[in-house]
ROMILO-391572 format. One record per atom (N, C-alpha, C): residue in three letters; x, y, z. Coordinates in steps of 0.001 Angstrom, whole numbers, padded with zeros to 6 digits, always signed. Atoms other than C-alpha are relative to their C-alpha. Example, Ala and Ser with C-alpha at 12.3 -4.5 7.8 and 13.67 -1.06 7.14 Angstrom:
BEGIN
ALA+000890-001190+000000
ALA+012300-004500+007800
ALA+000900+001200+000000
SER-000820-001190-000060
SER+013670-001060+007140
SER-000770+001090+000730
This chain:
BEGIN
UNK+001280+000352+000552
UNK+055197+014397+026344
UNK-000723+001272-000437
UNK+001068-001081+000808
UNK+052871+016726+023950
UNK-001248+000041+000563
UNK+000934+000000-000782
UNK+050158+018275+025352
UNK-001174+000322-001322
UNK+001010-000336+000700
UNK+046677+018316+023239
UNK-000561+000980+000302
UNK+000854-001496+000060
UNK+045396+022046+023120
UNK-001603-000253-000722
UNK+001091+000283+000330
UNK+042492+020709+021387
UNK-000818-000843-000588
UNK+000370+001648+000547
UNK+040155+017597+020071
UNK-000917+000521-001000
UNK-000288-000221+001482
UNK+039464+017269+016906
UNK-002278-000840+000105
UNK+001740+000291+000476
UNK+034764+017354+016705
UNK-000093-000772-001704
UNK+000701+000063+001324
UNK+033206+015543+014242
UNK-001205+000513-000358
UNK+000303-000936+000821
UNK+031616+017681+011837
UNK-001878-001126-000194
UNK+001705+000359+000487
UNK+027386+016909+011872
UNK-000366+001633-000773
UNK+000714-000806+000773
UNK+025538+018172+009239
UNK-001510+000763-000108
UNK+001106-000953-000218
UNK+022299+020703+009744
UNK-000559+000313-001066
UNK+000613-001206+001515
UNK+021772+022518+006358
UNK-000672-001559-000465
UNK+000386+000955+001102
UNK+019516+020929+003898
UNK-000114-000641-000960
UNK-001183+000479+000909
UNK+020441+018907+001531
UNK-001138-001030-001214
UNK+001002+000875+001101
UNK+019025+017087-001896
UNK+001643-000384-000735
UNK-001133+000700+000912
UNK+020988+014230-003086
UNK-000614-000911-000965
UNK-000240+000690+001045
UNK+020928+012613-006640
UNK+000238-001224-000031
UNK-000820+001289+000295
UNK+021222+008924-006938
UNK-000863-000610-001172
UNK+000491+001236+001331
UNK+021118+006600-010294
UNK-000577-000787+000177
UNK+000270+001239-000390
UNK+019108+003948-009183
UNK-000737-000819-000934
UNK+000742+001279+000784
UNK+017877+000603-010851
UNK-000948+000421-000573
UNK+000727-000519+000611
UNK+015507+002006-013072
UNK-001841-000545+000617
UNK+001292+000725-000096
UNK+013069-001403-012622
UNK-000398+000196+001356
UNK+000078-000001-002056
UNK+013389-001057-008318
UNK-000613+000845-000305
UNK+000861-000757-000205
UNK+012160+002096-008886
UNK-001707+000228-000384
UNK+000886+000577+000355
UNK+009415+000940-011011
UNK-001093-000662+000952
UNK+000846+000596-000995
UNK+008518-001291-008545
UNK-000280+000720+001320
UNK+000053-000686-001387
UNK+008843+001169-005552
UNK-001274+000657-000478
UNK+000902-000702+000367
UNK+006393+003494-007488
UNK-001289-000979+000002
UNK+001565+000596+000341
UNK+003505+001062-008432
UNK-000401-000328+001649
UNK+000486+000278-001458
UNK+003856-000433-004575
UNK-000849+001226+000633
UNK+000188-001124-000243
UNK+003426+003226-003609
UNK-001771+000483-000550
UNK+001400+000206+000409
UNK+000444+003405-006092
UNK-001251-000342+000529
UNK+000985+001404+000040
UNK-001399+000310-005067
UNK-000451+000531+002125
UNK+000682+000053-001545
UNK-001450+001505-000729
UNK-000440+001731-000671
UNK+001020-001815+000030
UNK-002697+005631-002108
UNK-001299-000629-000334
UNK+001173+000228+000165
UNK-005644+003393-003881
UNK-000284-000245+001022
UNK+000027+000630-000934
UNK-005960+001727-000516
UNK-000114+000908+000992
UNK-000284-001046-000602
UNK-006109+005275+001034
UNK+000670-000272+001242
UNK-001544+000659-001359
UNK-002520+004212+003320
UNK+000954+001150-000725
UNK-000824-001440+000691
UNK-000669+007806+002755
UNK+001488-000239+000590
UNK-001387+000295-001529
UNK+002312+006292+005442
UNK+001079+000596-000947
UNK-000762-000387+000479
UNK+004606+006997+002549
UNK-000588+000867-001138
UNK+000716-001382+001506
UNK+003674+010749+000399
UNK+000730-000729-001134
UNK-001212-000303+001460
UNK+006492+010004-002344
UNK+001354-001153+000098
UNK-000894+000541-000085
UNK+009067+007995-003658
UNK+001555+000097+000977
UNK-001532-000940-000629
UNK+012096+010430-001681
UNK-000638-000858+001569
UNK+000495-000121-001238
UNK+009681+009300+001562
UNK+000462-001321+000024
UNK-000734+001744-000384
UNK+010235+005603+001134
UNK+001711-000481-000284
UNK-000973-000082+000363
UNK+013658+005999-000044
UNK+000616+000306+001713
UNK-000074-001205-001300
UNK+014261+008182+003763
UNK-000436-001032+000717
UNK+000363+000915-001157
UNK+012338+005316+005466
UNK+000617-001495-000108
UNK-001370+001799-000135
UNK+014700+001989+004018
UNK+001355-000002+000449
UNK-001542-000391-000612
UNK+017550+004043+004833
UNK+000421-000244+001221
UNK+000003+000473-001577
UNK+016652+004424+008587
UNK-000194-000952+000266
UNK+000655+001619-000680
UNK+015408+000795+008898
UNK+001901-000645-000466
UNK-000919+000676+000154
UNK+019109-000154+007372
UNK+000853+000731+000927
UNK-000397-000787-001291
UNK+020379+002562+010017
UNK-000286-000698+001361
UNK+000136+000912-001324
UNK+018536+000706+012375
UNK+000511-001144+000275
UNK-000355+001793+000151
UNK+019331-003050+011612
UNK-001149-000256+000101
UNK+001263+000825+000413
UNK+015913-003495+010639
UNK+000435-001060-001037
UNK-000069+001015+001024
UNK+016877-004790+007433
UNK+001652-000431-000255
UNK-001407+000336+000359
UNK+020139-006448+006197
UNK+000041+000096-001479
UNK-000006+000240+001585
UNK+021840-006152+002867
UNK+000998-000125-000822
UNK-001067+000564+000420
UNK+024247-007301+000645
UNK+000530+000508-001054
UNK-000071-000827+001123
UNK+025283-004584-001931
UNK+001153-000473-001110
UNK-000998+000447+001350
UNK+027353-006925-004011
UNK-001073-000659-000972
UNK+000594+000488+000540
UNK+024222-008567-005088
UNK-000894+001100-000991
UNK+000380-001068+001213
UNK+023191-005064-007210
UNK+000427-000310-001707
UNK+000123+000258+001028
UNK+022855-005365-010598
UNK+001269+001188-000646
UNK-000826-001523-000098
UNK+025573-002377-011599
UNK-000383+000422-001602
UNK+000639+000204+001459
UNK+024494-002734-015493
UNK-001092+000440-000391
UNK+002013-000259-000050
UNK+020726-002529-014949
UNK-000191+001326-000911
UNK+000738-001824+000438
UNK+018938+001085-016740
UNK+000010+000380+001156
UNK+000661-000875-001213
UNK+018912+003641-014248
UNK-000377+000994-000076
UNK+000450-001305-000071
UNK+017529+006560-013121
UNK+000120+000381+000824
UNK-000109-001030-000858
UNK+017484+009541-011381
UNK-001007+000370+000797
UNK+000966-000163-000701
UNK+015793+010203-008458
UNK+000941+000811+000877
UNK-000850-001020-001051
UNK+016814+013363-006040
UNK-001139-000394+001727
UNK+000551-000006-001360
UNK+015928+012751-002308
UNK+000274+001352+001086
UNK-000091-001044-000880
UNK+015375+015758+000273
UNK+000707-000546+001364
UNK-000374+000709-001307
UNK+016890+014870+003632
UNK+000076+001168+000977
UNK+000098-001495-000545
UNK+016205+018526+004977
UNK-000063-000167+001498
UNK+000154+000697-001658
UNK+014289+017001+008205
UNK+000326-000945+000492
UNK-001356+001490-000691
UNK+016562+014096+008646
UNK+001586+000607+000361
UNK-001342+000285-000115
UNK+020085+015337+009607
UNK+000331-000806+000484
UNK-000376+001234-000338
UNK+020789+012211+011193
UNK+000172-000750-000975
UNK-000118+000939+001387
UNK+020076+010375+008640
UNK+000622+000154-001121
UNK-000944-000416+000828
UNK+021922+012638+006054
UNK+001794-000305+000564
UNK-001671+000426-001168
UNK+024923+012138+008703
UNK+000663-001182+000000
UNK-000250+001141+000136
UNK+024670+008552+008357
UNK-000028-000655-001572
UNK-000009-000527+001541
UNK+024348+009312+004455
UNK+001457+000049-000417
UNK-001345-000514+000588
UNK+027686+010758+004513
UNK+000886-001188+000755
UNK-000769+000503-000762
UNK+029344+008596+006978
UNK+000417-001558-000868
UNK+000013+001356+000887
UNK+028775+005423+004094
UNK+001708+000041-000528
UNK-001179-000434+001082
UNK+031603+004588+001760
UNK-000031+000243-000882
UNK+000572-000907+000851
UNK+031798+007049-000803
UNK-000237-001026-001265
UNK+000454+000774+000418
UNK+032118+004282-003103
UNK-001359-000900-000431
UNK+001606+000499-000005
UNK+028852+002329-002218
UNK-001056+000538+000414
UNK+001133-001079-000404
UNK+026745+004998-001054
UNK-001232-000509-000601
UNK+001171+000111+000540
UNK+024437+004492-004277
UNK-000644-001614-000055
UNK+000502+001726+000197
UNK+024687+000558-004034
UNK-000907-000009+001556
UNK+001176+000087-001229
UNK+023259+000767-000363
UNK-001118+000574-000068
UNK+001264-000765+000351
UNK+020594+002992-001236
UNK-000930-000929-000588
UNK-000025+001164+001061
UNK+019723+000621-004141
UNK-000340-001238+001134
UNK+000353+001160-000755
UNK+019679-002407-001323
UNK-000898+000117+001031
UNK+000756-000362-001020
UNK+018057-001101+001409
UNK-001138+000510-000881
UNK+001567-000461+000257
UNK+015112+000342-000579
UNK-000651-001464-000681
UNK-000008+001211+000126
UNK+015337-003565-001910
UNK-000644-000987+001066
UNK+000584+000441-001004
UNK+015113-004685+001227
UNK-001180+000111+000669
UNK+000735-000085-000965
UNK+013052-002954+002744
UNK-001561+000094-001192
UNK+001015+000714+000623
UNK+010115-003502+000100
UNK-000352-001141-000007
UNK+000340+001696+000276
UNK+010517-006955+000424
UNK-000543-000395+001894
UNK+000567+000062-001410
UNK+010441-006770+003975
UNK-001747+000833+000187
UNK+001725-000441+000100
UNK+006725-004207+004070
UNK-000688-001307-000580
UNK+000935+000662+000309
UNK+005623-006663+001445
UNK-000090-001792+000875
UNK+000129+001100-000390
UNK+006523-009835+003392
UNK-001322+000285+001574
UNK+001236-000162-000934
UNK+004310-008178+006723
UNK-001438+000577-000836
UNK+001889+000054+000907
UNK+001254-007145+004312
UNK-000433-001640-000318
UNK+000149+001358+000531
UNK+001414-010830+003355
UNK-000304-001320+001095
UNK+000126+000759-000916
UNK+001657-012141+006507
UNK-001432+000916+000857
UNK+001027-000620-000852
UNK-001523-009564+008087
UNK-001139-000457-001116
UNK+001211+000997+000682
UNK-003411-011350+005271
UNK-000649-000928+000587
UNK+000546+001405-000553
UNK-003785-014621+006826
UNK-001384+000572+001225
UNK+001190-000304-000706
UNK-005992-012395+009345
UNK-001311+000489-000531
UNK+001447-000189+000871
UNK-008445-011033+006939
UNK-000649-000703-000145
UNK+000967+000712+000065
UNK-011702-012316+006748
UNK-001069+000996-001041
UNK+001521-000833+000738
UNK-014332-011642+003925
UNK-000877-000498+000110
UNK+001142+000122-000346
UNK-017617-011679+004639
UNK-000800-000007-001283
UNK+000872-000057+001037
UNK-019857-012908+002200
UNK-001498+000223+000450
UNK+001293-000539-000568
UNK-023280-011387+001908
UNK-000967-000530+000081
UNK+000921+001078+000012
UNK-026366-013271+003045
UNK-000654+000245-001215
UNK+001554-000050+000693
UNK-028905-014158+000836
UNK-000946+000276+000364
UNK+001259-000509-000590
UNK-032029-012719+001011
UNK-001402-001487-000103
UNK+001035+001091-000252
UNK-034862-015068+002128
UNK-001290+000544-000969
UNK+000907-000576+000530
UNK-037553-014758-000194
UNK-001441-000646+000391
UNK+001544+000554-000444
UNK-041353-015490+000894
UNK-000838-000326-001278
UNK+000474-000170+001052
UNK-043945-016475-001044
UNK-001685+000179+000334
UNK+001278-000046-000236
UNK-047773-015348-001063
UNK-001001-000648-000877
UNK+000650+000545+000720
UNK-050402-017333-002422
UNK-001176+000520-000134
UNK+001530-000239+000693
UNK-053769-016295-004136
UNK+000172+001774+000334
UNK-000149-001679+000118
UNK-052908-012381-004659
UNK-000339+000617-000585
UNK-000237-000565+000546
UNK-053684-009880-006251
UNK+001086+001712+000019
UNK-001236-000467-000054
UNK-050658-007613-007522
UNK+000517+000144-000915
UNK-000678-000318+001434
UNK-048494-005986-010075
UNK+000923-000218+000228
UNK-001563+000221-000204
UNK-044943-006960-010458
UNK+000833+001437-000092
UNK-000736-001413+000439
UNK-042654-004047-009783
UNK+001485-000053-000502
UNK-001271-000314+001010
UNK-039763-005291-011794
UNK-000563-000178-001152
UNK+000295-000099+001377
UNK-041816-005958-015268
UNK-001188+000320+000160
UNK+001382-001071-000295
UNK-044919-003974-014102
UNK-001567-001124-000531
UNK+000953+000408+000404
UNK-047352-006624-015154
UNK-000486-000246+001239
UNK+000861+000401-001029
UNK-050558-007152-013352
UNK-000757-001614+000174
UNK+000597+001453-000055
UNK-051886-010852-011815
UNK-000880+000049+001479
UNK+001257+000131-000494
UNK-054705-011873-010133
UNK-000338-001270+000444
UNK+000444+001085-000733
UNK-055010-014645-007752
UNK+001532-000967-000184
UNK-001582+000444+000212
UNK-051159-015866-008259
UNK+000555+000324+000990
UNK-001154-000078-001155
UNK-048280-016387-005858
UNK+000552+001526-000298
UNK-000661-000870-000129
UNK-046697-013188-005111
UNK+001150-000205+000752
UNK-000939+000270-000591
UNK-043175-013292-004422
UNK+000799+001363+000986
UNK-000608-001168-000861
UNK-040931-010599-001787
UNK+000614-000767+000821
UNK-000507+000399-000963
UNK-038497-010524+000350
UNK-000104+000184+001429
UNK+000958-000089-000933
UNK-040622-009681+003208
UNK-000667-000900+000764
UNK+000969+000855-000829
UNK-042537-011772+005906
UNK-001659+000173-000497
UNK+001627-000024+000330
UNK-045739-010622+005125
UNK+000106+001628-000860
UNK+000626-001154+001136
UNK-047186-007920+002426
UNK-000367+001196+001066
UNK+000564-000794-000502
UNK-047864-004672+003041
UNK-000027+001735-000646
UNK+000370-000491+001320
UNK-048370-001580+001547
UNK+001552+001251-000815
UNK-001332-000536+000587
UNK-044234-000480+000870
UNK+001153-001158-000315
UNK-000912+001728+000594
UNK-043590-004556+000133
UNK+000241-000009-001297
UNK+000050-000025+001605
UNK-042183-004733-003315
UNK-000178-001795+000080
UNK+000090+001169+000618
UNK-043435-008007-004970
UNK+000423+000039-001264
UNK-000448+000390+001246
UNK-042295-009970-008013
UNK-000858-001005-000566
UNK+000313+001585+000464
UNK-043748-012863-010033
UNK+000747-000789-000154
UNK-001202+000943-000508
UNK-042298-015884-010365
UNK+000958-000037-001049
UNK-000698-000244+001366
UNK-040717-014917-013848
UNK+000979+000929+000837
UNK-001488-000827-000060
UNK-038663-012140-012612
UNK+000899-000495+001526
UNK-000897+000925-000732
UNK-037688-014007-009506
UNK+000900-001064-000562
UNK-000351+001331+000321
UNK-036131-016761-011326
UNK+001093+001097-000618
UNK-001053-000055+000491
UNK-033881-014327-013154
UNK+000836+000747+001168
């Protein structure tokens, strides 16, 4: 019997690394505007397209999401998008470990997925929102006044004075009953 002098490591990767993939032109489209729409929303969770690209990967690393990379379009327009994976070696590890083959189709599904998945929990943390509509203001009314209107500056004399105030006083804005009505 042969004796093993030595076992054979697998090779993890450290250095930093920027990889190139073609992807669906329109996915990316849509990754970008999503991306857009939470910066108006000041929600920074993802800086950049490479960031959400880096975060569908690990969720398909994890078995967050599932995916079915025969259902890619292979035809579609694409484009180029380079991803950093500098502070991920794990994740570059599990990058390389794909089949070289479908590498760019999983990429492609998982950033699929996992948009559909974010947008299905934004959709579902809806149902908890509540908007608050703003009261109306109670408006009073004073009878036999005298008083200038301080939205069309005219002066009246023994007329209802209107405000939204309980009682008059001398930092109450009044109206007449003309510019109340509009």
């Amino acid at each position: 019997m042969r004796k093993i002098r030595s076992q054979v490591k697998a090779v993890k990767t450290t250095r930093a690394a920027k990889i190139t993939f073609a992807l669906n032109a329109s996915l990316c489209q849509q990754a970008e505007n999503w991306l857009n729409s939470q910066w108006v929303q000041h929600n920074y969770t993802y800086n950049s397209l490479s960031g959400l690209i880096r975060k569908s990967l690990a969720a398909y690393q994890n078995g967050e999401i599932t995916i079915n990379p025969t259902e890619r379009d292979k035809f579609a327009p694409k484009r180029e998008i380079t991803v950093r994976f500098g502070l991920v070696p794990d994740l570059l590890n599990f990058y390389y470990s794909l089949p070289y083959s479908q590498r760019t189709a999983i990429v492609e599904e998982s950033l699929s997925a996992y948009l559909d998945k974010i947008n299905q929990e934004s959709k579902e943390l809806e149902k908890y929102r509540k908007i608050i509509e703003p009261k109306s203001k109670k408006v009073f009314f004073h009878p036999r006044q005298n008083f200038t209107c301080d939205k069309c500056g005219a002066g009246f004399q023994n007329e209802t004075a209107y405000s939204y105030a309980a009682s008059l006083g001398k930092f109450t804005k009044t109206y007449c009953s003309n510019c109340m009505e509009e």
